[in-house]
N, C-alpha and C positions, 0 to 999 in steps of 0.2 A: 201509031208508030213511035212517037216521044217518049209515051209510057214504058215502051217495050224496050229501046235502045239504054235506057240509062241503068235497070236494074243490070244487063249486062255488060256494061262497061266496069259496075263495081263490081261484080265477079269476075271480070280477068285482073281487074285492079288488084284483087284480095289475094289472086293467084301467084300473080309475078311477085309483090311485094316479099313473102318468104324466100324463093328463089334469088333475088335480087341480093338481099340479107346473106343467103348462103355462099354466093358469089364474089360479094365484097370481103367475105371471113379466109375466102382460100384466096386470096390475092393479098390479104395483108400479109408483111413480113415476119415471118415465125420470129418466136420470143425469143434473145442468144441465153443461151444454156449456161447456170455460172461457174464459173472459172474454178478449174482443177488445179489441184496441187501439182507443180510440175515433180516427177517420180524423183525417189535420193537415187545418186548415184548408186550403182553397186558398188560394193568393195571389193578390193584387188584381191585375187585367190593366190598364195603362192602352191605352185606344183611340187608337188613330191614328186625327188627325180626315180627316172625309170630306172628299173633293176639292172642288172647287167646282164647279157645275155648268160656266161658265167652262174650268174646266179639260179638262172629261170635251169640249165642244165643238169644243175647240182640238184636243183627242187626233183627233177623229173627222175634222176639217178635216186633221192630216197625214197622216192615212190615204188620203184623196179626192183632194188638190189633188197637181199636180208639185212635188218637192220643192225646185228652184230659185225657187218661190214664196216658200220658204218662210223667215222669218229667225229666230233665236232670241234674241231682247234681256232684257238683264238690270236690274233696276232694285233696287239693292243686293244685298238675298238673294233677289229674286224672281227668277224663270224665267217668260218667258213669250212666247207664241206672234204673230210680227208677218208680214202679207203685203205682200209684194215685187212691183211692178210696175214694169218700165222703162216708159220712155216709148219709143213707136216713132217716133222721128228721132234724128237725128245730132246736133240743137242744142235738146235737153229747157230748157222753160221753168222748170223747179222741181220742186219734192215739193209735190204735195199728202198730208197726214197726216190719215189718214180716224178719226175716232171715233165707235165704237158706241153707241146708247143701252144702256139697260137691258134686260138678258136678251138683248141682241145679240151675236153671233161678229160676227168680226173678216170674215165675209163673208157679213153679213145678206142675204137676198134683198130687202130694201126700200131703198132708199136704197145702202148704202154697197157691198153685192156689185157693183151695175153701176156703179158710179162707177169701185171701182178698176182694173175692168177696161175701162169705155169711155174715163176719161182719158187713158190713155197715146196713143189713138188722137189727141188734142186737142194734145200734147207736153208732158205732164205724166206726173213718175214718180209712184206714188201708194204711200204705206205704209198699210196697216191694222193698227191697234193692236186686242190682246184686252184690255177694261180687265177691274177683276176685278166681282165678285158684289156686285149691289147692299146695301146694309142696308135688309133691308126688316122688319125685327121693332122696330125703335125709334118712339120715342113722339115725337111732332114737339118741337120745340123750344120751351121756355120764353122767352114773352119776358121780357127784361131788366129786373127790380124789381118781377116779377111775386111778391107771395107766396104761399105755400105754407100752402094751406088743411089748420089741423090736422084729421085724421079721427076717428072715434070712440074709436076704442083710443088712439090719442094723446091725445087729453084726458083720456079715464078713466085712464094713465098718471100726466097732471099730478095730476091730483086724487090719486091715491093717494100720489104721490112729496108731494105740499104736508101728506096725514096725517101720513106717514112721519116729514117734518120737525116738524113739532107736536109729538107722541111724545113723551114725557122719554127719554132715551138713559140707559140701563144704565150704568152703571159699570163700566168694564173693570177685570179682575184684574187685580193688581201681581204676581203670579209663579207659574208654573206650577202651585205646590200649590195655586192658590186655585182655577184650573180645571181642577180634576180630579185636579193631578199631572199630567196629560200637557199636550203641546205638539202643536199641530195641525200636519201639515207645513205647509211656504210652498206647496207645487203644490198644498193643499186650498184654499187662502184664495186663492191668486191668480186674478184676473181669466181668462177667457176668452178665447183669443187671439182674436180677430174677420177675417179674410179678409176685404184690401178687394177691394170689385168697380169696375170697370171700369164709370164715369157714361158713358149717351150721349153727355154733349157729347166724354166725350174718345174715343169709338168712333168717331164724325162725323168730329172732326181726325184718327186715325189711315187711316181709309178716305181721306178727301181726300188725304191724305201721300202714300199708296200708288199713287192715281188720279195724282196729279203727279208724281209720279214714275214712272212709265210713262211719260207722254208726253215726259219728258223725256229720257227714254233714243231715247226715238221721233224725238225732236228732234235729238239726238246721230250718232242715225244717218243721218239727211239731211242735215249738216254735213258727215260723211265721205263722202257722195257728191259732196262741191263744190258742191251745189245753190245755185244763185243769188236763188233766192228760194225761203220756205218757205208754206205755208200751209193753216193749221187748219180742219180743216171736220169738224164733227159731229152726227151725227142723234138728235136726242130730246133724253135728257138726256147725252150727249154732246156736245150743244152749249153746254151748262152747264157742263161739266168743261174745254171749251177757251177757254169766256171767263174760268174761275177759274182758270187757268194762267196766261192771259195778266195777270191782274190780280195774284199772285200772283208770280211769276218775272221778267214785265219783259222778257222778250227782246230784243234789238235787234233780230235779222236777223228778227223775224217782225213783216210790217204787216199782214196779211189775217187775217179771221177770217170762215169762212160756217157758215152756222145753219139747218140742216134740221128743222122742225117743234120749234123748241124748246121743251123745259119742263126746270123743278125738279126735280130728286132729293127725294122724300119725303124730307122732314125739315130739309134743307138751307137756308141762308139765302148771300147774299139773293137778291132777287130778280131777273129780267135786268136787267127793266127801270131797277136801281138800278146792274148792272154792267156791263152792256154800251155806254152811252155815255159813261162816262167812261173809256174804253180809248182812244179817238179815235183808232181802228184805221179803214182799209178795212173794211167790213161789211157783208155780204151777207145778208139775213134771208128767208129763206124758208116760205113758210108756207100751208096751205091752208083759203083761205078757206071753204070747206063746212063744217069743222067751227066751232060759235060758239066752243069755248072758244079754239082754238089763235085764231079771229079778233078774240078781246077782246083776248088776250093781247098779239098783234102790236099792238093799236091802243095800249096801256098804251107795248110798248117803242117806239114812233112818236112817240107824244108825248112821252116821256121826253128821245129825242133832239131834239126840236125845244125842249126847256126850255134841252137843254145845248149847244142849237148844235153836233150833232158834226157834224163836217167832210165825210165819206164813210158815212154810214149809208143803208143803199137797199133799202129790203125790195121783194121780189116774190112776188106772190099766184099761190098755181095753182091747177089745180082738179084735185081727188079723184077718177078714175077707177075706180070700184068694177069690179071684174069685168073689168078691161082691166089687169094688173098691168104688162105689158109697154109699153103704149104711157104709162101715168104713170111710169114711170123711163125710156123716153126722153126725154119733156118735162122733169121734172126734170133730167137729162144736157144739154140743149140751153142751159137756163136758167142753168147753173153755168157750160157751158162758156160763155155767151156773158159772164157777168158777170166772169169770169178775163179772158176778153181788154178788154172797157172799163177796169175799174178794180183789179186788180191792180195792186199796186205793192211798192217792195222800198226800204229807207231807202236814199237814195242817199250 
């Protein structure tokens, strides 16, 4: 039995010993893995701002329309998309230059799409200008000498800056050993550089600038056609951007001004009825009387002009065809074209 127990003690011996080995390998602590580069920052991307809706509309209109429609007018650094209609005769009465309201293409289907395609039929060439994207995130206008109610954090600013000043004021060190031995840099103590922004009222005048000069360029190009007479006509607040050009500019060779359902640009001052008769233009005011506000409104710019005696102011009432889109921009088309031929006129 002695003989027999010991050979097999050294076979279990011989057994666990590999085992034993492999057991101590997976319990010792993995090796740390050496040390990454921590990644560079990314750099800052600036965004190219988005189009304007405007723009994306005008893209979709060259897509759709014949391209001899089509004209590209420039108004400084601007580009932008303007529609071309000859007049069909041989002896064209003029340019009518059509402008859009707000959130309108240059070939709205209300008002201005069938005008500048029915006029030419009348002997009128007709341009349609794309103005650009209204401001519509600004806060209306402050009137003049209005003050500026302080708010709570502003007062409790005063109040703490009026402690501030009370305070007895420390005595400043006469020389670096007295503070510390060091010298604080100049970039730790200087001010904040502060980013100025851009006030509404001067967003207002930079959008107007831009609106005016559109039509001007617009104006420019009915010049180059020899047009013997010019004439502004605009629907909404397009009709507001053609009486502030005209009041604004002066033109000579333009005496006509017509006015499809006008109103104010949010935000914008003044108002027609302050602008529109002291132009002592031809004027053509169009307006539908179903809705009250557009009918108070008209009654406002009515009696305006009858304070200021203008010479040719002549509004006409129409009525709002719901659910007949087709036969309310015929009658509107009949109304224009009839008031073109009465009182049109051109400085002689």
């Amino acid at each position: 039995m002695p003989r027999t127990a010991r050979p097999l003690s050294i076979l279990c011996l011989g057994l666990l010993l590999p085992y034993a080995a492999l057991h101590a390998e997976e319990q010792s602590p993995p090796a740390e893995p050496p040390a990454e580069e921590a990644p560079a920052e990314p750099q800052a991307t600036q965004r190219s701002p988005l189009p304007e809706r405007s723009q994306d509309e005008a893209a979709g209109l060259e897509r759709q329309l014949p391209h001899k429609e089509q004209q590209r007018l420039k108004a400084g650094d601007d580009d932008f998309l303007a529609l071309w209609q000859p007049a069909n005769t041989g002896t064209p009465k003029g340019v009518v230059i059509l402008l859009p309201g707000d959130s309108e293409s240059a070939d709205a289907p209300q008002a201005i799409g069938p005008l500048r395609r029915k006029l030419p039929d009348a002997g009128w060439h007709t341009l349609s200008l794309t103005l650009p994207d209204p401001l519509d995130d600004l806060p209306p206008p402050r009137p003049v000498g209005q003050p500026v109610e302080p708010t709570e954090s502003v007062e409790a600013g005063e109040a703490t800056s009026k402690e501030e000043a009370e305070a007895p004021v420390p005595e400043a060190p006469t020389n670096p050993a007295e503070a510390g031995g060091m010298q604080a840099p100049e970039a730790a103590t200087a001010p904040a550089e502060t980013i100025p922004t851009e006030t509404p009222e001067a967003r207002r005048q930079a959008h107007m600038e831009k609106v005016l000069a559109r039509i001007q360029s617009g104006v420019d190009f009915a010049l180059e056609q020899n047009a013997s007479e010019i004439v502004l006509l605009g629907h909404g607040t397009g009709a507001y951007w053609a009486a502030q050009y005209l009041a604004e500019r002066k033109p000579e060779r333009i005496q006509n001004l017509l006015m499809v359902a006008a109103r104010v640009p949010s935000g914008f001052a003044p108002e027609l009825e302050d602008l529109v008769p002291a132009l002592k233009l031809a004027t053509g005011d169009f307006y539908y009387k179903d809705q009250p506000a557009d009918r108070n409104a008209a009654a406002q710019r009515m009696q305006a002009g009858k304070r200021q005696q203008h010479p040719a102011y002549i509004q006409i009432a129409m009525k709002a065809l719901p659910g007949n889109s087709a036969a309310e921009q015929e009658q509107l088309y009949r109304r224009i074209k009839g008031w073109l031929m009465l009182h049109a006129r051109a400085k002689g």
